[in-house]
C-alpha positions, 0 to 999 in steps of 0.5 A: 352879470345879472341874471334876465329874470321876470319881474312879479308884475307880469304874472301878479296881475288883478282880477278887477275890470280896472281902465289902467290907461285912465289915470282917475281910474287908477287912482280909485283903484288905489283908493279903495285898496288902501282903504280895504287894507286899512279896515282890514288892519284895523277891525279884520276882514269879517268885521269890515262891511263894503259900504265902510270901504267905500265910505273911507276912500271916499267914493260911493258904493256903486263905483266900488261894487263896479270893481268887486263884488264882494268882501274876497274879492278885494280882499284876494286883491289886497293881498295880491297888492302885498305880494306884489309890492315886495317881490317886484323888483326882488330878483332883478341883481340875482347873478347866482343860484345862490343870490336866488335862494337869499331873495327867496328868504328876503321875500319871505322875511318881508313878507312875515314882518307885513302889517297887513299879512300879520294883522289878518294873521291874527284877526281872521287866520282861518280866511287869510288860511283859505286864500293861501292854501284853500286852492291853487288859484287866484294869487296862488296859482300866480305865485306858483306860476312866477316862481315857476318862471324864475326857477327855469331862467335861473336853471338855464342861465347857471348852465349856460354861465357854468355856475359852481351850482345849479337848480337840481332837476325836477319839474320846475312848477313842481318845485315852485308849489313845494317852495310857496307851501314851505315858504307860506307855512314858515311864515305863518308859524313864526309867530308859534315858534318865536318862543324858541327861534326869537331873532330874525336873523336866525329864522332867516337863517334856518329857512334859507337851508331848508330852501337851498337844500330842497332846490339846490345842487352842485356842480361837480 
């Protein structure tokens, strides 16, 4: 039976004033993400200017400076969007410990593979490095503060079905910030070591022991 485990979409929320009741709202707010993720692809987050978001999802400039202020604010939003569209729904058949360190990785390997991510990789690694690792706040802290989530319902639920292994002690949002660093920083090298591990399938492979090793233990 599947673990009861929460969905990205209660904690990976947007920062934006955004009228979600409202669907012509919605949409703008739809609009104007996929126009920034768009011109971040296409020419990089420094080289893409407010006025030019506006311009290709076709609203004007008030309208979008109502929701962001500035280039990072929709940039952390853009992100968020990326995140939140690969882990929603990742965890919803996890029936083991186990099953839960492979979505770790599938999360991880969907996430090395995103145009968007890989793009701003390579256009602007020092800004994309800012909004992963400069600080635990805004999408970060959200991703500590969800995986933090699914490690104690995991945890309780492996106890309570008597799981042949277990999520090992520790402090669950501990646990949770030494994954999102392993897991972020294994995404962004892949590019530097795909020289000496070329296939997915053996990155996949070589992450999932690292992150089983670390989380964990057996029931002896």
């Amino acid at each position: 039976m599947p673990f009861d485990l929460p969905r990205a979409s209660s904690v990976l929320h947007f920062d934006t004033p955004k009228k979600r009741n409202n669907t012509r709202h919605r949409d703008i707010d739809s609009l104007l993400l996929n126009a920034g993720r768009e011109a971040f692809i296409k020419n990089g987050i420094r080289a893409t200017s407010m006025s030019a978001v506006a311009r290709a999802a076709g609203v004007s400039r008030p309208t979008l400076y109502s929701r962001y202020r500035n280039i990072d604010l929709l940039t952390g939003d853009v992100l968020r969007h990326e995140y939140l569209t690969v882990l929603e729904g990742a965890f919803d058949r996890v029936t083991s410990p186990e099953q839960f360190i492979d979505q770790i990785v599938y999360v991880a390997d969907s996430l090395r593979s995103n145009e968007f991510i890989t793009s701003v990789a390579q256009s602007d690694p020092d800004i994309l490095h800012h909004f992963l690792f400069g600080h635990l706040v805004g999408t970060q802290r959200r991703l500590v503060d969800y995986l933090k989530r699914l490690i104690d319902a995991v945890r309780a639920q492996a106890i309570e079905q008597d799981s042949a292994s277990r999520i090992r002690e520790g402090d669950p949002e501990v646990l949770a910030i030494f994954v999102v660093m392993t897991v972020q920083s294994a995404i962004l090298s892949a590019p530097a070591v795909a020289s000496i591990v070329p296939r997915p399938d053996k990155w996949c492979q070589e992450l999932h022991r690292l992150v089983s090793g670390y989380l964990l233990e057996c029931n002896s």
